[in-house]
N, C-alpha and C positions, 0 to 999 in steps of 0.2 A: 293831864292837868297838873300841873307846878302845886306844891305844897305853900302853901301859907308859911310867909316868915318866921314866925314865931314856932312851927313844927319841923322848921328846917335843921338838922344838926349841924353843930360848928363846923367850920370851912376847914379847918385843919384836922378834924376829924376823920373828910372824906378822902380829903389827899394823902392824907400820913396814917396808915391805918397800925395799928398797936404793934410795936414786932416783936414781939411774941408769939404772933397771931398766926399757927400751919391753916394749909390746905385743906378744907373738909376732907375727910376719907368717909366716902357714903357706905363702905363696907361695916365700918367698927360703929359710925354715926349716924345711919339709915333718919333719912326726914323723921318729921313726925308722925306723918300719916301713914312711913311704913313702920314706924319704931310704935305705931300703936296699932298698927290692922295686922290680919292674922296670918300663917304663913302664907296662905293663897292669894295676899296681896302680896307680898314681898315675891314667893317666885312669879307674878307676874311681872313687877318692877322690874326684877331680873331680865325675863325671856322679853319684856318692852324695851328693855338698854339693849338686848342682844341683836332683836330684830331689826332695832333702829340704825345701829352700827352694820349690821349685814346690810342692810337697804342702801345706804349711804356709799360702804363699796360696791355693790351690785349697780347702783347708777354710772357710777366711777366709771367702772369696766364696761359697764355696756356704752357707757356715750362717748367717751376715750377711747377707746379700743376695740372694741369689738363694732359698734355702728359702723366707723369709714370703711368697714374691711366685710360688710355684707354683701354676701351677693347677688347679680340681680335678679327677679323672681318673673324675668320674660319669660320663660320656661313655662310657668303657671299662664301667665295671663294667652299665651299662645300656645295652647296645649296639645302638642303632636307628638303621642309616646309612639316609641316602636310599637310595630303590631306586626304580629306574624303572616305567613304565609296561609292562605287556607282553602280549600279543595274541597268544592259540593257535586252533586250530582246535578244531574238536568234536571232533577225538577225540586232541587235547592236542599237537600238534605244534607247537612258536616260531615265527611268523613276523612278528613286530615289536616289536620295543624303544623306547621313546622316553623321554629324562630326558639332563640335562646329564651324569649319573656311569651308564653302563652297568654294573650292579652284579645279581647274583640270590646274598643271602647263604644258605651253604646251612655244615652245622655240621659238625663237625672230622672226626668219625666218618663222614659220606657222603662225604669227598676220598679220593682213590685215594692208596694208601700209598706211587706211586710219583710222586707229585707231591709230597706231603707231604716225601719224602726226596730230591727234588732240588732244594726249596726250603731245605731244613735242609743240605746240600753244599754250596750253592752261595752264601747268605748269611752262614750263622750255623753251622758241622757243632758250637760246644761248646752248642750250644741247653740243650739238657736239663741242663749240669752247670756251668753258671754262674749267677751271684746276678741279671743282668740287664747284666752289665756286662763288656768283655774289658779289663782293668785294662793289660794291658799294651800293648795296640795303641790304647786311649784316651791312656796317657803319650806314646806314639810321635806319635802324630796331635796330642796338644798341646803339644811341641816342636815338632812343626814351624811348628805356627799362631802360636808366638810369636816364631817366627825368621820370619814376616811370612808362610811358602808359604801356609797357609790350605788344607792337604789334605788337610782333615778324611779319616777314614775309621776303618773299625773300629768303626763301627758294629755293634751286635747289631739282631736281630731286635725284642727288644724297646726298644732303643733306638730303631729304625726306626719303630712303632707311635708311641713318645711322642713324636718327629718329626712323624709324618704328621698327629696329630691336633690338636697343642695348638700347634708350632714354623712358622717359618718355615723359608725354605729358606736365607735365609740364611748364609752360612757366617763364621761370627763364634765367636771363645773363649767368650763367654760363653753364646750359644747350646749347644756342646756341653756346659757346666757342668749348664744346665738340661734337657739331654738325659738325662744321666747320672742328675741324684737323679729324674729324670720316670722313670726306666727302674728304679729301687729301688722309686722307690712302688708301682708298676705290679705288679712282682714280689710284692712285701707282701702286694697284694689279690686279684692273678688268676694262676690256676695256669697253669702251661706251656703246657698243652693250649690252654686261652683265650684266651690268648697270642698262640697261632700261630694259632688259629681268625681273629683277628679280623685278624689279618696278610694273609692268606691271600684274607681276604674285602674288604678296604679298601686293599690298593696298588695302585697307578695301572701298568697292563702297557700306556701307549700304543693308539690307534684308542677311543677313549673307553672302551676296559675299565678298568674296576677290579673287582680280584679274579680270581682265577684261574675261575672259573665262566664267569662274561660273557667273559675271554679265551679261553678255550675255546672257547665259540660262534662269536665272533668271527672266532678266527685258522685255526681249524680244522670249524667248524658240526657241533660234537656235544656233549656235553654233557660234564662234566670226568669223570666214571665211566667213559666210555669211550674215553680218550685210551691214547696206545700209549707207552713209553719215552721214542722217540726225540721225541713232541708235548711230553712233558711238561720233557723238557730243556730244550727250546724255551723254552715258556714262563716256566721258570725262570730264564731271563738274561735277562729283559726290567726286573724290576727295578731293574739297575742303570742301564740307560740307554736308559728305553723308544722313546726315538728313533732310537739309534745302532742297537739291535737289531730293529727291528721288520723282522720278515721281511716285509712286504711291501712295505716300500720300500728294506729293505736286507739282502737275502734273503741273501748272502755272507758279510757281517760277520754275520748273526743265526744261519747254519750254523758260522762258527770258535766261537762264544759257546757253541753245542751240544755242539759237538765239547771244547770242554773243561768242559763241566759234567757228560759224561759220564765224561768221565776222571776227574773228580772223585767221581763217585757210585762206580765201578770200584774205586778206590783204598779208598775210605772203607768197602767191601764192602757198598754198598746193593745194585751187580747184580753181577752174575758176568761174568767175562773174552766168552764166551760171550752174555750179551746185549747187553753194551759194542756186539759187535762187528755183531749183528744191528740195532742202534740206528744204530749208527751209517751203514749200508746201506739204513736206511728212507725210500723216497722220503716227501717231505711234500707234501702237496696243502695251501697256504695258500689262506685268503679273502681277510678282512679286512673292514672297513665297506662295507657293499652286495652282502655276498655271503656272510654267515655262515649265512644261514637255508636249510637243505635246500629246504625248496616257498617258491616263487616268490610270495607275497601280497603286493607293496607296497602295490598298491592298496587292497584290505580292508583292511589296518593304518593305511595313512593313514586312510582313511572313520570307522573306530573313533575315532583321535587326534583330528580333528578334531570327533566326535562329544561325546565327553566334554571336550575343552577349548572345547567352547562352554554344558556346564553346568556345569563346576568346576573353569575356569580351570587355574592353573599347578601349583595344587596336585597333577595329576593325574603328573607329572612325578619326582615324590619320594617318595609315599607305597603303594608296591609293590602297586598294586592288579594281578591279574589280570583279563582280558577273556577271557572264550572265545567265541569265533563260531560262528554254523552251519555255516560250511567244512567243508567233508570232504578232507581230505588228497590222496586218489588222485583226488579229482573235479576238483580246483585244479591237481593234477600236470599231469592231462590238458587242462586247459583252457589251461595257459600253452603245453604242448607245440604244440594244434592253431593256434592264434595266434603263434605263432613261424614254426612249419611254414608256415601260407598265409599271412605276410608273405614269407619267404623265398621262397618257388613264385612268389611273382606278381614279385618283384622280377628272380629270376633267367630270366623271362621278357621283361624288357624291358632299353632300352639301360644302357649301363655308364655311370656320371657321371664318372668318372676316379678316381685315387688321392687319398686322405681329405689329403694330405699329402707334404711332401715334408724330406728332412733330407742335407747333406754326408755322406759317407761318407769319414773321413781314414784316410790310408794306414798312420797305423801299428795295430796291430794291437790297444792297448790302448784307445788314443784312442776307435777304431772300437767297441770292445765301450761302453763309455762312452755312445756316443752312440747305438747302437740301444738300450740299458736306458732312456738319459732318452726316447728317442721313445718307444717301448715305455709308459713309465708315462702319458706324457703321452696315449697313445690306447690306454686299456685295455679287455682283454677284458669282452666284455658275453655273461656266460654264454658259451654256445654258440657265439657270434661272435670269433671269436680276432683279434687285430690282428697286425700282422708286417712287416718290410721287408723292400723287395725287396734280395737280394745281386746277380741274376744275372737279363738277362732278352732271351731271344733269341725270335724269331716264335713257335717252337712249345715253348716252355720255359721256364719261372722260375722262379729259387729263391728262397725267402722264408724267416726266422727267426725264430722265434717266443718268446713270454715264457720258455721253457721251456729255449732254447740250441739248439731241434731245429731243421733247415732240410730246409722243404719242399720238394718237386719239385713243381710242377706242370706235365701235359704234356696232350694230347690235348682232351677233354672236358672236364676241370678248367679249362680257360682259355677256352672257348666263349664262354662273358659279356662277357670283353674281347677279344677276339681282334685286332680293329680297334685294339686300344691297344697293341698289341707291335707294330704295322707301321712303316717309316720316315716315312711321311707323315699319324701320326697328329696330331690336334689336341698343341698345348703342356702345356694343362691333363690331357688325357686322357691324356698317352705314360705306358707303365709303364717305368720307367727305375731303376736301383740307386737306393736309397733312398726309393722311393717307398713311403708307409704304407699297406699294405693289409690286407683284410677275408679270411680263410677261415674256411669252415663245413666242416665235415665233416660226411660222411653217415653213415647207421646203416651201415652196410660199414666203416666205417671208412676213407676215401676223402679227401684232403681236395680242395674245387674252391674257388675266387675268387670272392669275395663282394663284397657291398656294407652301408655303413649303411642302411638304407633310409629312404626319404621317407612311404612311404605307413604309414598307423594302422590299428590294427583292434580291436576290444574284443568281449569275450565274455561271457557272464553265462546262469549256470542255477542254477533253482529248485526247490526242492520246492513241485510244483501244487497239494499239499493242504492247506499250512502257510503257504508264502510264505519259507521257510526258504532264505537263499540258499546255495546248495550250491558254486558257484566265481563268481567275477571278478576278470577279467581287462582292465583299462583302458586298455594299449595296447600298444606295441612292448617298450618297457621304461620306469619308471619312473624310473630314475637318468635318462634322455635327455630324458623329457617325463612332468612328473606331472600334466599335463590328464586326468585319467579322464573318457574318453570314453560308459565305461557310463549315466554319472551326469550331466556334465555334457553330451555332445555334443548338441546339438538338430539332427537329419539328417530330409529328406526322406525317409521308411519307402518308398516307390515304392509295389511291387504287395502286398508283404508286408502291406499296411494292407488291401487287398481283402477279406479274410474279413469283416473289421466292415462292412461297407456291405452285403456278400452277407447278416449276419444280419440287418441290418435289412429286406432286400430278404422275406426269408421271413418277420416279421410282417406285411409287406405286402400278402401274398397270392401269393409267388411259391413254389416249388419248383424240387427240382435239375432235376426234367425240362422245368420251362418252357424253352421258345424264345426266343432273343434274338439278334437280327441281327446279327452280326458284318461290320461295311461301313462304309467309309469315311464320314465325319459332317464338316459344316462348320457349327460353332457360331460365332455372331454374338457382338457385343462384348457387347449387354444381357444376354445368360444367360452370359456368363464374370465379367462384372465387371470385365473389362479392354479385352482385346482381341479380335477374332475366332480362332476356336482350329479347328482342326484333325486332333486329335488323330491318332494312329499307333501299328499294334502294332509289340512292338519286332520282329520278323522281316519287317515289311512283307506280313506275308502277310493275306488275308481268308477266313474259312471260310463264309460267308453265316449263313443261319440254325442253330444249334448250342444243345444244352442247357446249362444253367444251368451243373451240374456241368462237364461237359467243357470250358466257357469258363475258369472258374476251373482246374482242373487244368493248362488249357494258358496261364494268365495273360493270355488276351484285354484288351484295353485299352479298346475300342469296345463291347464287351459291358460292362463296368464303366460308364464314361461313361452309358449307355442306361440303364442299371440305377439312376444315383442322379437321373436324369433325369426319370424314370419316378417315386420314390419323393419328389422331390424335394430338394436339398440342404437344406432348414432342418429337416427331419426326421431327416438321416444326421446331422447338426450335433448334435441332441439325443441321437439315440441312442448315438453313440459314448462320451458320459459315464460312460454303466452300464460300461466297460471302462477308465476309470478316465483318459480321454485328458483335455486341457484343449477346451471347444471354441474357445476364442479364438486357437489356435496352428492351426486348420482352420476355416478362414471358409466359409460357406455355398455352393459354386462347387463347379460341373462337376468341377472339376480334384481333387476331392478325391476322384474313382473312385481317381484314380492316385497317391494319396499324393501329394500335394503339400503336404502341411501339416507338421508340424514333430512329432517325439518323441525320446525317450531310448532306448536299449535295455532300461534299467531298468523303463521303462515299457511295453514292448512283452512283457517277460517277464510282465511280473502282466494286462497283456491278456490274452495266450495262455493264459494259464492258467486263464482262464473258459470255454475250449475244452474243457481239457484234462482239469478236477475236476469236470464235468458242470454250471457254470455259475453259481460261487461266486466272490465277491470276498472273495480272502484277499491281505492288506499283503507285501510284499516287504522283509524284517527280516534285520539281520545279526549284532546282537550276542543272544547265550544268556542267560548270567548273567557275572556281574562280582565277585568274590571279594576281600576284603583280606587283608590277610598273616598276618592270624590265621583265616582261614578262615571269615571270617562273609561272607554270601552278602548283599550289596548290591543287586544288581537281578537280577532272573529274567525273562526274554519269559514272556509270555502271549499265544501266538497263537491265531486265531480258526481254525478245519479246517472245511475242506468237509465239507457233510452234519453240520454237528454245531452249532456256534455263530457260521459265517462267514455272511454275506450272501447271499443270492441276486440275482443281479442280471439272468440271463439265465435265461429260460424252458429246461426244463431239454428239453421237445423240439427247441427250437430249438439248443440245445448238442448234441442228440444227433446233428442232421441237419449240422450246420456240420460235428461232428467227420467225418459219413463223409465228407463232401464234402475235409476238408482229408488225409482217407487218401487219396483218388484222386490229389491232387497228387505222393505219393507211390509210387503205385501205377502211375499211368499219364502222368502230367505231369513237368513243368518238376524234378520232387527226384525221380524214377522211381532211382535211379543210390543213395538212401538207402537202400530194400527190401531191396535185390539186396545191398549191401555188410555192410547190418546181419545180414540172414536174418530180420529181425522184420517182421510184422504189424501189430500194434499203434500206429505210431507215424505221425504225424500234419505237416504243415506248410505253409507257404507261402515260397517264394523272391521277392524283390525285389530291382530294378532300379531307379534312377530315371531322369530325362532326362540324355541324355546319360551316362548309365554315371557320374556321381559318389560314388554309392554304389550298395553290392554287400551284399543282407541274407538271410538262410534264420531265420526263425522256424519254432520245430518242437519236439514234444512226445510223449511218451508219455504215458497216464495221472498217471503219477507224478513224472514231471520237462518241465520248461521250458526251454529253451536259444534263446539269441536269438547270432546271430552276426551281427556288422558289420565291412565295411571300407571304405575310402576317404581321400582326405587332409585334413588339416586345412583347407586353406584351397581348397575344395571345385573340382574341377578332375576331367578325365575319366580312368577308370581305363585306357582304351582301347576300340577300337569294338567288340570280342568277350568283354569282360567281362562277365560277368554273378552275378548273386546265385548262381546254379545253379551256376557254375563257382568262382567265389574262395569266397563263405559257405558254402555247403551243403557243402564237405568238412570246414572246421573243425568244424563239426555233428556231419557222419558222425564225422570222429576223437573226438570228446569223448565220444557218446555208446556208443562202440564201448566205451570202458571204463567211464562211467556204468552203463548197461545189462546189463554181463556179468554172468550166471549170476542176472539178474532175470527170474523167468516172465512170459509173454505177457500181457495182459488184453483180454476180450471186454468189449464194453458191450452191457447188458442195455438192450433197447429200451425206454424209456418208456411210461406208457400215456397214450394220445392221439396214436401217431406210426402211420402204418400204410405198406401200399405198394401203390403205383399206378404202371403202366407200368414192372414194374423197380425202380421206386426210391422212397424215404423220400418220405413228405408228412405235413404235418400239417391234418388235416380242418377244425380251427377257424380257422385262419388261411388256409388254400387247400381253400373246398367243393369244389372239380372237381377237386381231384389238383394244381394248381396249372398245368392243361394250359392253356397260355394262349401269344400270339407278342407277341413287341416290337421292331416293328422301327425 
């Protein structure tokens, strides 16, 4: 409203103003409201001129400069992160990940609401009731960045997102400018929920997780639906500094981070007083990388990666293909169990190497915790194999402390294996001394006794007989230590375990189980070895003279073998062994090939045996099912060949009939008699091998329906000891695997063929043996 004439000041007044007249300076001449309010109005005046002027260029620069230069945020609204490779079993279990980003994105609605809510506590608790932005801890944070600190922070949730995706790490002013309108746009386009869906599923929790899902498996090997309170706190401080926190290399600091994200959820009223306090009492069983997956399959997961990144490259890496295998969860359980078990057995049978290691123990008391944590990490548990140092260690006692803080006693029987190492005059290397890094296993008692790493290997592998379906493998001690898979790659003298093929050939030859063949010392010349003049030897030294076919084999005679492919001729055993799927170039024509001397896999010893086992069918030894992409379309499906239906025949099916009884007797009454008796079953079938000198220890062995090949020995081929044998080390791994394979599977009889009849007792076949096969060979 215009002033009244009369209150108006003269015209030349307002035009020509006094000149004398400076500039206010509000420093020296503060208004009046601040030259009479108290300092706490004046420094507001102040920090209101500062923020005003900060506001004013912060528009500047964001709507000049930095707006046209955003980028666009399709990425978000179409959201397809890498996702790794990943490898289940047949009946859906995890047991391999492979991809630079450990990622499985799964949507907002399947995350547990008590992750969701210690993520939203613990980052972002105004998530839901801000624009994308915390305006006031943004100005805080950009005061300081101009006063040079650069401590950034105040960060939202969804500022975090438009960070991780588009930003560097940077910490620079203008980067946060462009965090901020990245964090408006975001909000514009994508609701809350999607928001934190894709938060949730794409930040980096440290051990190659990203996303709460993969950390889950990871840190804890379940899946994020069934994590506990006190997991999910966990989990929820790893964002901020997924190094500082990560509990398995800084298990203390990563428990303070819990303990106050708890408090935090408490307070905010996500849990109640009452579960704060059961959270916070919940011991944590951490993993971490090499140890997130329940069942134990490294080997099959590698076999898969390598399988498919030799037909599609890197890509396999990033484009969320699922693999499922034939595996069977309890089959694999069992197989790594019996393979641990008979390395452990054979090891804690022989001498002690000394302690893995050795570390200063300093006197003070923090120093000391210090430096058993870094031994500790440095020689970590391997599963079941706990690492530990010694504190304390007298002839008949030592205490040892493990990742856990708990210190062991061992006294008595527990320290059998080194005994000689607690004495005063033991070796240097071997003395068990404070600090000394060593191995405990504990037993099913709950017991713990003194271990070792072990030197010697051993690999496992069983099949379905009818399919070729591999049902467990197991390639060796442990695959973090040595990923040589032994199944697949090892090429081992097979010893006596190769005998049945030679025995089938011997029965188109004319022989049966009741033929006669001299069991007696033989001195072969260099021209029929190919080498040298040979000698051969049973392994007991003992000779039974003349002895049937059957009970030769049952009791693994040597000299009865030798005479047998003597008799048939080696270039004929050379051919016939192919129908079993062997190489013949890896078993050259020679005597020596009664006794396994030529060269196989175990992997190929399972699809032999299994021409035993399916009545004489050659069906492929296969491991991957079908292979699935992220939208559910089904890329590859096996199509295996079944006995009796569309697989090969490669063995006469009387001749399978009669091998089969013949490899029951080794069971029954021979060399695996100790398998019957433990199983309770009938049914089941095998051969034990030995080779020269004890190098390797094998038990191949079958029921109708499965395959099971066990091997042990050491890499770089050396003797087990002089009372090793396949009977003793292989054939229990057998018995354990198949004791749970087998449970609550009924018996099977095998229906006699026609053309098999019996003479003397026992199975013959009339076209290949007229007389019964009653004949001597001596």
């Amino acid at each position: 409203m215009a002033l009244p004439p009369k209150d108006r000041p003269p015209q030349n007044q307002r035009s020509n103003p006094q000149p004398n007249r400076r500039p206010r300076d509000f420093r020296a001449n503060p208004p009046a409201f601040a030259k009479s309010g108290s300092p706490l109005i004046k420094a507001l005046f102040v920090m209101g001129m500062a923020v005003g002027l900060m506001f004013v260029l912060l528009l500047g620069y964001a709507f000049l400069i930095a707006k046209p230069n955003l980028p666009k945020i399709s990425a978000l609204v179409d959201y397809n992160p890498k996702t790794p490779l990943r490898v289940y079993t047949a009946d859906k279990v995890l047991i391999g990940e492979f991809g630079e980003e450990r990622r499985k994105v799964i949507p907002l609605a399947d995350m547990p609401l008590v992750m969701r809510n210690a993520v939203i506590a613990t980052e972002d608790d105004r998530f839901y009731s801000h624009g994308g932005v915390d305006y006031i801890g943004v100005l805080r944070a950009g005061v300081a960045n101009m006063r040079g600190h650069l401590a950034q922070g105040a960060s939202t949730i969804t500022m975090q997102v438009a960070r991780n995706f588009f930003l560097s790490n940077e910490k620079t002013f203008s980067r946060k400018i462009y965090e901020i309108l990245l964090a408006w746009e975001i909000e514009s386009q994508l609701s809350k929920d999607k928001i934190l869906e894709i938060y949730m599923n794409q930040i980096f929790l440290g051990q190659r997780a990203f996303g709460f899902s993969s950390a889950a498996q990871i840190y804890f090997g379940k899946d994020l639906k069934d994590i506990s309170t006190a997991e999910a706190a966990m989990l929820a401080g790893l964002p901020k500094a997924p190094s500082a926190y990560n509990p398995v290399t800084n298990f203390r600091r990563a428990k303070m981070r819990q303990t106050y994200i708890l408090g935090r959820m408490r307070d905010l009223g996500y849990i109640t007083p009452e579960e704060y306090q059961k959270a916070i009492g919940e011991e944590l069983h951490i993993r971490g990388l090499g140890n997130e997956f329940s069942t134990r399959a490294d080997f099959p997961a590698e076999m898969v990666r390598q399988l498919l990144y030799a037909q599609y490259g890197e890509a396999i890496y990033s484009q969320g293909i699922d693999v499922y295998t034939t595996l069977i969860k309890a089959d694999q359980d069992a197989a790594y169990k019996a393979v641990r078990r008979g390395i452990f057995e054979y090891d804690l049978r022989h001498a002690y190497r000394g302690p893995e290691g050795f570390v200063d123990l300093p006197d003070d008391p923090a120093k000391r915790q210090r430096t058993i944590d870094d031994a500790l990490l440095a020689y970590p548990q391997l599963d079941d194999l706990q690492s530990g140092i010694v504190l304390d260690a007298k002839p008949k006692e030592m205490q040892v402390i493990i990742s856990t803080g708990d210190v062991i006693t061992l006294k008595g029987d527990a320290l059998r294996l080194a005994s000689a190492s607690l004495t005063d005059n033991a070796q240097p290397k071997k003395k068990l001394r404070p600090g000394s890094v060593v191995r405990l296993l504990q037993a099913d008692d709950g017991v713990w006794k003194l271990a070792q790493l072990p030197q010697v290997e051993a690999a496992f592998v069983s099949m379905n007989a009818q399919n070729g379906a591999i049902l467990s493998l197991v390639g060796g001690f442990d695959f973090r230590r040595n990923q040589f898979n032994h199944v697949t790659q090892a090429w081992r003298q097979p010893g006596s375990s190769f005998k049945p093929f030679i025995y089938a050939a011997a029965l188109e030859k004319g022989f049966s189980p009741s033929t006669m063949v001299n069991d007696a010392p033989l001195s072969i010349g260099s021209l029929e070895t190919g080498s040298q003049s040979w000698e051969p030897k049973n392994y007991d030294g003992k000779y039974d003279g003349m002895m049937r076919l059957r009970n030769a084999l049952a009791k693994s005679k040597n000299l009865v073998s030798v005479r047998i492919v003597r008799a048939i001729g080696p270039s004929y055993a050379q051919e016939y062994i192919k129908r079993f799927g062997f190489d013949p170039e890896k078993h050259p024509p020679y005597l020596t090939m009664a006794l396994g001397a030529g060269s196989v896999t175990p992997l190929q010893m399972a699809s032999a045996y299994s021409v035993f086992a399916n009545g004489g069918y050659q069906v492929e030894p296969y491991l991957i099912d079908r292979m699935i992409d992220t939208k559910g379309n089904v890329l590859f499906e096996a199509k295996p060949t079944r006995a009796g239906e569309d697989a090969t025949r490669v063995l006469d099916k009387r001749t399978a009939f009669v091998m089969d009884s013949m490899l029951q007797e080794v069971t029954k009454t021979g060399t695996a008699a100790s398998a019957r008796a433990k199983l309770g079953r009938n049914d089941i079938a095998g051969k034990t091998g030995t080779t020269n000198e004890s190098h390797d220890a094998w038990f191949a062995g079958y029921n109708p329906k499965i395959v099971a090949i066990a091997w042990i020995g050491f890499d770089k081929p050396e003797s087990l000891g002089d009372k090793e044998t396949g009977g003793g080390l292989a054939l229990p791994m057998w018995i354990s695997y198949m004791g749970v394979a087998l449970k609550g599977v009924p018996q099977e009889s095998r229906e006699v063929p026609d053309g098999v009849t019996q003479f003397d007792g026992d199975w013959f076949i009339p076209e290949f043996s007229p007389n019964g096969g009653v004949r001597e060979l001596q």
